[in-house]
C-alpha positions in Angstrom: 0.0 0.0 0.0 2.6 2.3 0.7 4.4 1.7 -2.8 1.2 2.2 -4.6 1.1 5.9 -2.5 4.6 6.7 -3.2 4.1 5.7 -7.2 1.3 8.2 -6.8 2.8 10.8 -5.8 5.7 10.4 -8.1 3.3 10.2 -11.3 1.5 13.5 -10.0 4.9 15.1 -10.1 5.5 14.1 -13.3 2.1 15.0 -14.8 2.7 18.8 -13.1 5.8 18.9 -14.5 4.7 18.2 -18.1 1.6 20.4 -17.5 4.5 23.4 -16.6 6.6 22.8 -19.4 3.8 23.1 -22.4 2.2 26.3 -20.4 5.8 28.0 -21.3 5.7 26.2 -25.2 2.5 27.4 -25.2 3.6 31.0 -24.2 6.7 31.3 -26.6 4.1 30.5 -29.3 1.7 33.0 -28.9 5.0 35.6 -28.6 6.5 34.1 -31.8 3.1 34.5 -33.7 2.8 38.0 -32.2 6.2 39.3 -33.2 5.4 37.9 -36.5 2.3 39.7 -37.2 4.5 42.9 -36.7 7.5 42.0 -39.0 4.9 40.9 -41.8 3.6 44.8 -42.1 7.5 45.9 -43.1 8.1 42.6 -44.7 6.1 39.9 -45.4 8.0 37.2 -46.3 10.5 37.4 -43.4 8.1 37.4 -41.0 6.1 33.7 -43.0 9.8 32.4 -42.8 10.3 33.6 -39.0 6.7 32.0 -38.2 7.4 28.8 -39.8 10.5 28.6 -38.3 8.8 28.8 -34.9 6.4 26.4 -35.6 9.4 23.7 -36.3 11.2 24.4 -33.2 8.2 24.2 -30.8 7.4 21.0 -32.6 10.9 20.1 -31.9 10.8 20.9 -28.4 7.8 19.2 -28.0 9.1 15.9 -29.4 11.9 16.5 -27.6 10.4 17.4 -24.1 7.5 14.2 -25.0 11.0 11.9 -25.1 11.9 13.2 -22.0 8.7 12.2 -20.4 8.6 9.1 -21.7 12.1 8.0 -20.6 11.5 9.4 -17.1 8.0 7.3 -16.7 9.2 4.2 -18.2 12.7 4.7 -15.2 10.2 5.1 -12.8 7.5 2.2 -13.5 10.6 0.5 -13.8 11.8 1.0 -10.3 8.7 0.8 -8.7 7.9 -2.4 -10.3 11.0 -3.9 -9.0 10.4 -2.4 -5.6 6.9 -4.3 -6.0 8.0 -7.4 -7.3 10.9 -7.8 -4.9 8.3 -7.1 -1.8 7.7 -9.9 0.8 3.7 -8.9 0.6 1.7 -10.2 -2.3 0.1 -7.2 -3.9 -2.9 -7.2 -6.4 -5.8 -5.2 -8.1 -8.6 -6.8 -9.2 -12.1 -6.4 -11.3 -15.8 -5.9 -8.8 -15.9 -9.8 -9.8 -13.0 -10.4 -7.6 -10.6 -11.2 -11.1 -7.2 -10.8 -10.8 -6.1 -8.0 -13.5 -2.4 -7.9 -11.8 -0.5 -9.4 -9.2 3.3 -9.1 -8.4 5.6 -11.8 -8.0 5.4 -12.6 -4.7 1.4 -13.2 -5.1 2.1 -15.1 -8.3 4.2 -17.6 -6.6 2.0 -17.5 -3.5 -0.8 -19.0 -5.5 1.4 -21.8 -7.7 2.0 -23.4 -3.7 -1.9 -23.5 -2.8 -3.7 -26.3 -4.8 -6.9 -26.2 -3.4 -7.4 -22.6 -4.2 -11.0 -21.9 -5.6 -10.7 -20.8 -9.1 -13.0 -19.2 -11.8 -14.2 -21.9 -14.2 -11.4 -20.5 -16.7 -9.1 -21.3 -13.9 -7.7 -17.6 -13.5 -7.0 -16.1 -10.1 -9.8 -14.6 -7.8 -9.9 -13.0 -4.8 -10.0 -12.9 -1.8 -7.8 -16.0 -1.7 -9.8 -18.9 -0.4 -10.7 -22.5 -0.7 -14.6 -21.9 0.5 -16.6 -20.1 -2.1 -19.3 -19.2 0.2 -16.4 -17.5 2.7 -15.4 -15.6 -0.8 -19.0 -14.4 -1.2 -19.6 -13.2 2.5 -15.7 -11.2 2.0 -16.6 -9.7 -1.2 -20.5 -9.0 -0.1 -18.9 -7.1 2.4 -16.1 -5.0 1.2 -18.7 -3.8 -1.9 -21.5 -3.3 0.5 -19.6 -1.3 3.6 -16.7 0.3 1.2 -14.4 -0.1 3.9 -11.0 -1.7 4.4 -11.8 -5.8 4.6 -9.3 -8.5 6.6 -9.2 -11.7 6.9 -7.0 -14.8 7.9 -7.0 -18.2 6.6 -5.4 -21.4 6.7 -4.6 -23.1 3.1 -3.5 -26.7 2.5 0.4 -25.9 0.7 2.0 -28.3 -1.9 4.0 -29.9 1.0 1.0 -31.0 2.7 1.9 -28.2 5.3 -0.5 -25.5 6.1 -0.3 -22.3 5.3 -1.8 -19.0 7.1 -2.5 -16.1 5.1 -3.4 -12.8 6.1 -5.5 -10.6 3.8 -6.3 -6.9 3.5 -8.5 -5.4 0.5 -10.2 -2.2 -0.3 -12.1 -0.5 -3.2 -10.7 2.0 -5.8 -12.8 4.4 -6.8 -12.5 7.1 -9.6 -12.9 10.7 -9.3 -16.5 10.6 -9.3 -16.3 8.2 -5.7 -17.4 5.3 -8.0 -15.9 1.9 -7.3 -14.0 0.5 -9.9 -12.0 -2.2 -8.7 -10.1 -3.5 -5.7 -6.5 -3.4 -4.7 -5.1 -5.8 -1.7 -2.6 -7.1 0.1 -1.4 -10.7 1.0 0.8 -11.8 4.0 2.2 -14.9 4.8 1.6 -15.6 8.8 2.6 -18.9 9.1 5.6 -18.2 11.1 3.1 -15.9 13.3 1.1 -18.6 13.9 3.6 -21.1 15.1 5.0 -18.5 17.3 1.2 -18.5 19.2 1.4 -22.5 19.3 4.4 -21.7 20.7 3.6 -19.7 23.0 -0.2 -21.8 23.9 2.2 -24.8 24.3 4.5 -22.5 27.0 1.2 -21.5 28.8 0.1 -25.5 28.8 3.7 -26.0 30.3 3.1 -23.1 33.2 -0.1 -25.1 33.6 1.4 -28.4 34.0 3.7 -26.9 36.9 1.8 -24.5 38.8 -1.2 -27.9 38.9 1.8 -30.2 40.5 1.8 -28.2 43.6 -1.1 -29.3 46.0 -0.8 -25.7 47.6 -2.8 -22.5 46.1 -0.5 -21.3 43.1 -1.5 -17.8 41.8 -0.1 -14.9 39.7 -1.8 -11.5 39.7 -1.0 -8.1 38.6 -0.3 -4.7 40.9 -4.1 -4.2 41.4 -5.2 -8.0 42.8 -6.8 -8.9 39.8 -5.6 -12.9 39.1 -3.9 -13.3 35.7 -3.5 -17.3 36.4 -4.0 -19.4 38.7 -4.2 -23.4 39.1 -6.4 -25.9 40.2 -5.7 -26.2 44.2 -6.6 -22.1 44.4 -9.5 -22.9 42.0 -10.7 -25.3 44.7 -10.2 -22.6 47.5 -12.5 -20.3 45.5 -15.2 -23.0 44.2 -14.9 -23.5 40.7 -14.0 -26.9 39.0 -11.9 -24.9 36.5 -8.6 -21.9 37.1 -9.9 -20.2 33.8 -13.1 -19.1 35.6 -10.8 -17.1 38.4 -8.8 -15.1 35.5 -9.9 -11.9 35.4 -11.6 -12.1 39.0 -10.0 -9.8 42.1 -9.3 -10.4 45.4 -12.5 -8.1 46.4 -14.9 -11.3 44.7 -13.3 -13.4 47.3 -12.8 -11.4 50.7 -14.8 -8.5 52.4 -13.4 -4.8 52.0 -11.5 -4.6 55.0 -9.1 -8.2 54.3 -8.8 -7.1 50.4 -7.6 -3.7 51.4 -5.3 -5.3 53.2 -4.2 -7.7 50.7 -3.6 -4.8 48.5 -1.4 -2.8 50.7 0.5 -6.1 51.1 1.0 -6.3 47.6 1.9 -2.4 47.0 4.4 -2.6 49.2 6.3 -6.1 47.9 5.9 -3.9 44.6 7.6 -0.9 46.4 10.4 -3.0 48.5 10.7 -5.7 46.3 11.1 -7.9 48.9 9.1 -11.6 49.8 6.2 -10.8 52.2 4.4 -13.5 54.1 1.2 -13.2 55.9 -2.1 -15.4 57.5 -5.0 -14.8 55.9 -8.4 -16.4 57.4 -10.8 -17.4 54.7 -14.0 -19.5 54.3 -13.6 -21.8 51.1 -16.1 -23.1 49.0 -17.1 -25.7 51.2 -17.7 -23.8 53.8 -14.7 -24.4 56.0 -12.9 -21.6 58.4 -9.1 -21.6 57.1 -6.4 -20.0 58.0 -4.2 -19.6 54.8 -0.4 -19.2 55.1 0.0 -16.4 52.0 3.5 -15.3 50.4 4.0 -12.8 47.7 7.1 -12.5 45.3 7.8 -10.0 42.3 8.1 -10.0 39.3 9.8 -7.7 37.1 9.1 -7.3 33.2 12.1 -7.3 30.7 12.9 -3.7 31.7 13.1 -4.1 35.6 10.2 -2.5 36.4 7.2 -4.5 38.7 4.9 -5.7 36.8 3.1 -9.0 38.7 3.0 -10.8 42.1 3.7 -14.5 41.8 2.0 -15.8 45.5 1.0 -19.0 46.9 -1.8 -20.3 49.4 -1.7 -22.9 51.8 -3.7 -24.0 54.7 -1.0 -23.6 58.2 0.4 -26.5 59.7 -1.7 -26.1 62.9 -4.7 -25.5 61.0 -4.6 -28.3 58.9 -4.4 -30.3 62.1 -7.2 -28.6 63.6 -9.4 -29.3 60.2 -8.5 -33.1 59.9 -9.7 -33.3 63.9 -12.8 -31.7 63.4 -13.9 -33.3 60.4 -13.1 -36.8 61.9 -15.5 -35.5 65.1 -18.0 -35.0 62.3 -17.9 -38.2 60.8 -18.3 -40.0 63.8 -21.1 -37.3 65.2 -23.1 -37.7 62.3 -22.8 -38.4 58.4 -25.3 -36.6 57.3 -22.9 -33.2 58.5 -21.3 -33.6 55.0 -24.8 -33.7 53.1 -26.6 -31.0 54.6 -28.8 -28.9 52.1 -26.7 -26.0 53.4 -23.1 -26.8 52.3 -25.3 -27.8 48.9 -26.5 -24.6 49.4 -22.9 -23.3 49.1 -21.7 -25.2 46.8 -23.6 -24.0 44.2 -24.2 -20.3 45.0 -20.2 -20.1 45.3 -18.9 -20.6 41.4 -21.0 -18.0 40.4 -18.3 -15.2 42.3 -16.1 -16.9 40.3 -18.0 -16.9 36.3 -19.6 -13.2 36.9 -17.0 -11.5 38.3 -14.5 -12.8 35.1 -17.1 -12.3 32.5 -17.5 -8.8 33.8 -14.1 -8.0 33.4 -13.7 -9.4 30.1 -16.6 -6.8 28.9 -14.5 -4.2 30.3 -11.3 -5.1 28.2 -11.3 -3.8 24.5 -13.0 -6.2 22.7 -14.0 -6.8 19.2 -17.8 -5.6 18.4 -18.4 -9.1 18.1 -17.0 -10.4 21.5 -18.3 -7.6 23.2 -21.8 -9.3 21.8 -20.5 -12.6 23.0 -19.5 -11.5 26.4 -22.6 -9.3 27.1 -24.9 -12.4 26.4 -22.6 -15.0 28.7 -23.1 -11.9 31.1 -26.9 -11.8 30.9 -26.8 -16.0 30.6 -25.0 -16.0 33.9 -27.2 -13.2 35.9 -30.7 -15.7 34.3 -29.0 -18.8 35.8 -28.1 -17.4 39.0 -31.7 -15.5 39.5 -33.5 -19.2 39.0 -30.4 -20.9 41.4 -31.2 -18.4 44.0 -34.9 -19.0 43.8 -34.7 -23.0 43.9 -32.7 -22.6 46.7 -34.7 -20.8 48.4 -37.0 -23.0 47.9 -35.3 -25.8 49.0 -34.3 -23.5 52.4 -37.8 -23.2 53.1 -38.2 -26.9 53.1 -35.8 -27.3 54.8 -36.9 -25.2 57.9 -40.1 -26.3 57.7 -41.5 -27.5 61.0 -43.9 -29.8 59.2 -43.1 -31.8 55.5 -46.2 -32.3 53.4 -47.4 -36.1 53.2 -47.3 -35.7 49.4 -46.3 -33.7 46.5 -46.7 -33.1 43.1 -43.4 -35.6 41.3 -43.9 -34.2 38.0 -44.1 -30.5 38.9 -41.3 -31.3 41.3 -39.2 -33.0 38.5 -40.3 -30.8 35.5 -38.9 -27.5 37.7 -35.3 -28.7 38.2 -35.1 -29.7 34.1 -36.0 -25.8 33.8 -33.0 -25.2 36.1 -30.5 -27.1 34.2 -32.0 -26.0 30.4 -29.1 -23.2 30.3 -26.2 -25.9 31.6 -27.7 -28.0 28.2 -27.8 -25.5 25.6 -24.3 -24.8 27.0 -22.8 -28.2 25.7 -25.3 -28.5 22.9 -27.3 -31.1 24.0 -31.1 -31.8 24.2 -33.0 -32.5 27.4 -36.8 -33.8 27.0 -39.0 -34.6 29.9 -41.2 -38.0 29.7 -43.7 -39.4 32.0 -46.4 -42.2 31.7 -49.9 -41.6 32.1 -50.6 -44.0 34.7 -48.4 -42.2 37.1 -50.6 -40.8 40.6 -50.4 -36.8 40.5 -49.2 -37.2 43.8 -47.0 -39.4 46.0 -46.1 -39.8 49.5 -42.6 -38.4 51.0 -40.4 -36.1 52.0 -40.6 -33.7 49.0 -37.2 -32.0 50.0 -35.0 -35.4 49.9 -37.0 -36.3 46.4 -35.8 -32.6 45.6 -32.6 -33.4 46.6 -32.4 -36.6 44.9 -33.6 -35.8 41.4 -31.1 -32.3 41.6 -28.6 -34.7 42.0 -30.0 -37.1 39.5 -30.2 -34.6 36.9 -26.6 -33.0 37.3 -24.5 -36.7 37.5 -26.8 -37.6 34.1 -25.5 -34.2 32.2 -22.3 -34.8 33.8 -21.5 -39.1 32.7 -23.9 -39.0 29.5 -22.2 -37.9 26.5 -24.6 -38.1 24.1 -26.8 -35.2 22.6 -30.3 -36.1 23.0 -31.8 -36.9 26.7 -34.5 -37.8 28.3 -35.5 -36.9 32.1 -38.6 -38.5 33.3 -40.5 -40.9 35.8 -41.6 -44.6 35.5 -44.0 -46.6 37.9 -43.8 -50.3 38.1 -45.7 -53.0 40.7 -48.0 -50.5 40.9 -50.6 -51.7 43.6 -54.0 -50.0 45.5 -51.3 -48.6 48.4 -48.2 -48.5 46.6 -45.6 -48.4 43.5 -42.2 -49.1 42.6 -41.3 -45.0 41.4 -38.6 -44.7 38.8 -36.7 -41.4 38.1 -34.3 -41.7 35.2 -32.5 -39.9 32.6 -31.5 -41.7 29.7 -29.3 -41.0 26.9 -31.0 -42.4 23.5 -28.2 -41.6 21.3 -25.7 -43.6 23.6 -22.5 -44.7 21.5 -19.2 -46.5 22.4 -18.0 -47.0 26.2 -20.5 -47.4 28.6 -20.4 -45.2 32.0 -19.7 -46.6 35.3 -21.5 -46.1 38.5 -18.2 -45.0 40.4 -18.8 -41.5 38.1 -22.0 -40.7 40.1 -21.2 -38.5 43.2 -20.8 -39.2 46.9 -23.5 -36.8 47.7 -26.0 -38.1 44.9 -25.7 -42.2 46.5 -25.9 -40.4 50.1 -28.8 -38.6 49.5 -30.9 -41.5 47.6 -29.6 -43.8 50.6 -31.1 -41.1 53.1 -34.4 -41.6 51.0 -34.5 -45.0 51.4 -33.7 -46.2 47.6 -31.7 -47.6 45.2 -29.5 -46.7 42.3 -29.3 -48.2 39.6 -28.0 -48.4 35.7 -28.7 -50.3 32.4 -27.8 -50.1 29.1 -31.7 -51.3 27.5 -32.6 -48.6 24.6 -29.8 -46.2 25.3 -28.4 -46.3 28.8 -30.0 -45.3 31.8 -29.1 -43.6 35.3 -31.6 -43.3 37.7 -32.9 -44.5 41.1 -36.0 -46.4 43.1 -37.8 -46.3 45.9 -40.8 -47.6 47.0 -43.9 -45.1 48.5 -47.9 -44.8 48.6 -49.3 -41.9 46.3 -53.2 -40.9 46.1 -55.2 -42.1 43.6 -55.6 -39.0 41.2 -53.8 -39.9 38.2 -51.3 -37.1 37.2 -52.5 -36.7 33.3 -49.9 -36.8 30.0 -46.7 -35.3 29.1 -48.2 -32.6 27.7 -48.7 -30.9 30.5 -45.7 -30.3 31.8 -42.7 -27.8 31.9 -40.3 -30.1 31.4 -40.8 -30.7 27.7 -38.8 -28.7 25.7 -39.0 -27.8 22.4 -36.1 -26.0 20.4 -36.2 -23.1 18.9 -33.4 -21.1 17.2 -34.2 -17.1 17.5 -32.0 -15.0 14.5 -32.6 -11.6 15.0 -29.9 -8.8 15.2 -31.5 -6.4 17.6 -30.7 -6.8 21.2 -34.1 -5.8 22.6 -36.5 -6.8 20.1 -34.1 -10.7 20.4 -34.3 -10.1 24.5 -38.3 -9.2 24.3 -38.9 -12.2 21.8 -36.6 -14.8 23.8 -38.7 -13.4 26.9 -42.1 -14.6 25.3 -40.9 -17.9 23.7 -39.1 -19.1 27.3 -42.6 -18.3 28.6 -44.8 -20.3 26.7 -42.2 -23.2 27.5 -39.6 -23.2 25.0 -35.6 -23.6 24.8 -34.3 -21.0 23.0 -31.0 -20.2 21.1 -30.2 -16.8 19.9 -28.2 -16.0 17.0 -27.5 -12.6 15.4 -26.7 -13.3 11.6 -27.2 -15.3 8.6 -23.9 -17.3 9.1 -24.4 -17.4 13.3 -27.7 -19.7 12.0 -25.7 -21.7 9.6 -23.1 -22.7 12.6 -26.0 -22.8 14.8 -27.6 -25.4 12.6 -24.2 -27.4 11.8 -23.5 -27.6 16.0 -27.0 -28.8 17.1 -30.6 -29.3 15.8 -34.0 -27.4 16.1 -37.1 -27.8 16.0 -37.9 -24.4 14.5 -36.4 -21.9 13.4 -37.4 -18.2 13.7 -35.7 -15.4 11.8 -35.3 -11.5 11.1 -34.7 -11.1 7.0 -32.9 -8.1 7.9 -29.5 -9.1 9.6 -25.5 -8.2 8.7 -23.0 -10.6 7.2 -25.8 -12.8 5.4 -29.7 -11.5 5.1 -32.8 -14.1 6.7 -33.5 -15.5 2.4 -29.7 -16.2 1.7 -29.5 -17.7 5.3 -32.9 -20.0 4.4 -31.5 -21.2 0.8 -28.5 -22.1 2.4 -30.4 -24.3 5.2 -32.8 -25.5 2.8 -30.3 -26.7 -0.2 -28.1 -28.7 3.2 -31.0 -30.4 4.1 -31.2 -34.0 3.1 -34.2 -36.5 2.6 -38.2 -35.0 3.2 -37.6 -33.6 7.1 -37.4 -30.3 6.8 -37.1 -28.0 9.9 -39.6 -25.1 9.8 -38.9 -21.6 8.8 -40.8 -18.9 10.1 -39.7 -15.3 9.1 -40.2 -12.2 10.9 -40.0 -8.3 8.7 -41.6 -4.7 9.6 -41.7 -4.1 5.9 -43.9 -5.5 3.7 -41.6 -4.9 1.0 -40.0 -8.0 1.9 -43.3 -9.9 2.1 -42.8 -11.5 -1.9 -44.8 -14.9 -1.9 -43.5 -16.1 -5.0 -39.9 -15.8 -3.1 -41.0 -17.3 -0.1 -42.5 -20.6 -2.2 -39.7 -20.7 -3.4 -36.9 -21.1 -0.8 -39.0 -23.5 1.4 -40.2 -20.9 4.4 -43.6 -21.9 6.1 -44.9 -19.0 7.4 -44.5 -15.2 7.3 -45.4 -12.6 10.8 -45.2 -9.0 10.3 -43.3 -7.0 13.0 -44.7 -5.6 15.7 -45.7 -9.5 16.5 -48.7 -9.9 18.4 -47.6 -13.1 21.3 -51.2 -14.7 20.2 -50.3 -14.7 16.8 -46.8 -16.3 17.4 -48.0 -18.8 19.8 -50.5 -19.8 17.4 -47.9 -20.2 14.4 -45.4 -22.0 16.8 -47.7 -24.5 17.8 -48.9 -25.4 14.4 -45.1 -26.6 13.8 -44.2 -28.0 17.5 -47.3 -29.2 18.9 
């Protein structure tokens, strides 16, 4: 790019230097023909010859000066072409089709090593460089549409069998009128950029490897206490299964105002001394125990000397340790339900969430890309959702819990139905499916202590997510030896699409056996029509009968939401959650064509209007990857009826049309022609 400026410049000084020169030509002439108008009144045939005369040596000088010119352009493309061609960027301009009209010799012999380039059908060079046309489409859609500089980077299969990493930059010419005409660009090989960041990922996996060695709390932080790393033993202090979760997190998530102030000054002044510092800190970890952590800070300097971390390390003291190990072995022998109380459950699960929160709200403060900001605001809003319905199941489960008096019975299928709601944002999470199922002859209600069957089925529901690997589950209740007083109860969940090694019963967790043990039953798993986890137990119920699956919460349906406006997505979510459906957001056409390759729906709802790829290119897309006669269902949403064209819509497969504003009775009505 900065050749192409400098040629520029160097013609324009040219072309003002010609322009100069035939201005003073130009001049002469007019004084030559002058002079000779006055010599031809004394005598005339002097001043014809003097005129004539003139005329030859401006044409002279004119031929000459045009010489000139030529020889000094032809010295200059010279140079600058070699200056091009001997440049370690590919350079190239190209046609509004993408066709390569010229390309130095670096991007020449940049293309003869990618085989798998996509061509035109004459086999001549296109751009953007790529081997997917549909990646070419959505570049060039975009650079013609926005007019502004377009990058890209992507990874090519090379004539060694080695791959390749290109980086690409292109923009539009225009001519004086702010027309486009064409497109100029730049190609970079990155390769060697790109093994220096495996390099460096591998050097982070090492640090990993080490700091997870140590069975003490291994942490680095910068000057202001927020954690930069930190490995699994101090992941355990704070409550969350994995270190990532505490990058980005500061010491005020973890300790009241007055212990991180302290902290702080502690690390301000091993920044200012540079000397080791050692401290107790008490703490309560994520189980709920009272520690007394044995804390040293060291730092480190950067490249130039100057502070620029705290490397520290955690460990519970000596006489502390001691102190723990007594007490817990008093529990135990006390009373073994101490360890399973619906308190430290309680804790348990409220605690992770300092952890995810307080990182994802850092992250949103960094400086992100407009499309990670996106990202991080909806794992923000994901994480607030899970953590309003957490609290208010566990509050639930409190009040049960302090209850003077349990009910004698209780609804199974309401009770069951609510914590599949709970978990629905853990499952979209790893792209599974989670359907609720329940027979018909099963009594509305049966007799029990509803919070241990709570209890129970939480932990049912979490160990199932957790062994099963397949995609597509199913939660429900079974009754067998069902007689006038009692029944055998079953609560499962099974995974139908179970493949390969079969899970073992030592994955299930201490507290899930422990609390089906408290209620008297018995777990169990089989392998018949998928593979089943679940648990039994024997208990009276009333008569009424508790009607079909219908009815309940607990059956999801999938449906993927494209629209690119945050409120009128948040709004639309809102109403579709409601009526009882699990919803995935998305907000372009290529966010639905990767939606739609990771997982499947049972509907599909979508804006026409959207960046990157518009609602019709997204459906032909869908509809020309599907295979055999299922089809998933299209509905599409406008606020113009410009876009409303029927013969467009028969055409590209999309069932039904709604106009924007979209009445819920309306949608609900449309939705559950498809789904119900």
């Amino acid at each position: 790019m900065c050749v192409s400026k400098i040629i520029t410049v160097k013609n324009s000084d040219s072309f003002v230097m010609r322009r100069i020169i035939y201005y003073i030509l130009f001049a002469l002439s007019l004084v030559a023909t002058f002079s000779a108008g006055i010599l031809y009144n004394y005598n005339p045939a002097a001043s014809l010859v003097c005129l004539i005369g003139v005329i030859i040596v401006l044409i002279l000088i004119m031929y000459g000066v045009r010489r000139v010119m030529e020889r000094h352009v032809s010295e200059n493309r010279e140079f600058y072409s070699a200056i091009i061609n001997n440049s370690d960027v590919g350079l190239y301009r190209a046609d509004l089709s993408g066709k390569c009209i010229y390309a130095n010799d670096y991007f020449k012999n940049l293309v003869k090593t990618l085989p798998n380039l996509y061509k035109n059908d004459d086999q001549s060079i296109i751009v953007p460089l790529c081997e997917d046309s549909l990646k070419r489409k959505v570049f060039l859609k975009s650079l013609l549409g926005g007019g502004k500089i377009q990058e890209s980077e992507s990874c090519f299969s090379a004539n060694d069998g080695k791959n390749l990493y290109l980086a690409e930059t292109a923009k539009l010419v225009c001519d004086s009128g702010g027309k486009a005409v064409g497109i100029v660009g730049a190609v970079k090989n990155i390769s060697d950029v790109k093994t220096i960041e495996k390099e460096l990922a591998l050097e982070k996996n090492y640090l990993t490897a080490v700091m997870d060695l140590f069975s003490e709390g291994v942490f680095i932080e910068d000057l202001e206490g927020t954690f930069l790393k930190v490995n699994r033993s101090f992941a355990d202090y704070a409550g969350v299964n994995n270190p990532e979760l505490c990058v980005g997190s500061n010491v005020h998530n973890y300790f009241t105002h007055r212990i991180s102030s302290v902290i702080l000054d502690n690390i301000s002044t091993v920044a200012q001394t540079g000397e080791d510092s050692h401290f107790v800190l008490p703490m309560e970890d994520s189980h709920g125990r009272k520690l007394d952590l044995s804390v040293k800070h060291s730092l480190f300097r950067n490249h130039k000397g100057e502070p620029a971390a705290i490397i520290g390390s955690a460990r519970e003291s000596a006489d502390a340790e001691a102190n723990r190990i007594d007490d817990t072995r008093r529990s135990v022998n006390n009373s073994c339900d101490v360890s399973y109380s619906l308190n430290n459950l309680c804790h348990e699960l409220r605690t992770p969430f300092v952890g995810i929160i307080g990182s994802i709200k850092a992250l949103a403060k960094e400086e992100l890309p407009e499309r990670a900001k996106s990202y991080a605001a909806k794992a923000l809003k994901s994480a607030e959702r899970f953590k309003d319905a957490l609290n208010y199941f566990l509050h639930d489960f409190s009040h049960e819990e302090s209850s003077d008096k349990e009910l004698p019975f209780f609804n199974s299928n309401i009770v069951f139905s609510k914590i599949l709601d709970m978990y629905i944002p853990a499952v979209e999470l790893e792209n599974k499916k989670i359907e609720f199922f329940t027979e018909n002859k099963i009594p509305k209600n049966i007799s029990g202590n509803r919070r241990e069957f709570l209890q129970a089925i939480f932990c049912l529901v979490g160990n199932g997510i957790s062994v099963l690997q397949g995609t597509k589950l199913v939660a429900g209740i079974e009754v067998q030896n069902l007689t006038e007083n009692d029944a055998e109860f079953h609560f499962f969940i099974r995974d139908i699409s179970y493949e390969g090694i079969k899970p073992h019963s030592s994955q299930l967790s201490d507290v899930f056996i422990e609390t089906v043990r408290k209620l008297g039953g018995e777990i169990y798993c089989n392998s018949e029509d998928g593979f089943t986890i679940g648990f039994k137990v024997i208990t009276g119920f009333s008569s009424e009968k508790a009607g079909s699956v219908d009815s309940f919460s607990g059956v999801k349906k999938y449906v993927l939401l494209a629209e690119d406006d945050i409120s009128s997505q948040f709004m639309m979510r809102k109403k579709l959650e409601k009526s009882g459906y699990a919803v995935r957001t998305a907000t372009t056409g290529l966010e639905v064509l990767s939606c739609l390759k990771d997982s499947s729906y049972d509907l599909v709802l979508m804006d026409v209007q959207m960046p990157e790829m518009n609602g019709f290119e997204a459906i032909k897309t869908i509809r020309a990857e599907e295979k055999g006669d299922v089809k998933i269902p299209i509905v599409v949403m406008s606020a113009y009826d410009a876009d409303i064209d029927t013969k467009q819509m028969s055409l590209l497969g999309i069932n039904e049309f709604v106009s924007k504003p979209i009445r819920t009775e309306i949608l609900e009505k449309i939705i559950s022609k498809y789904l119900n």
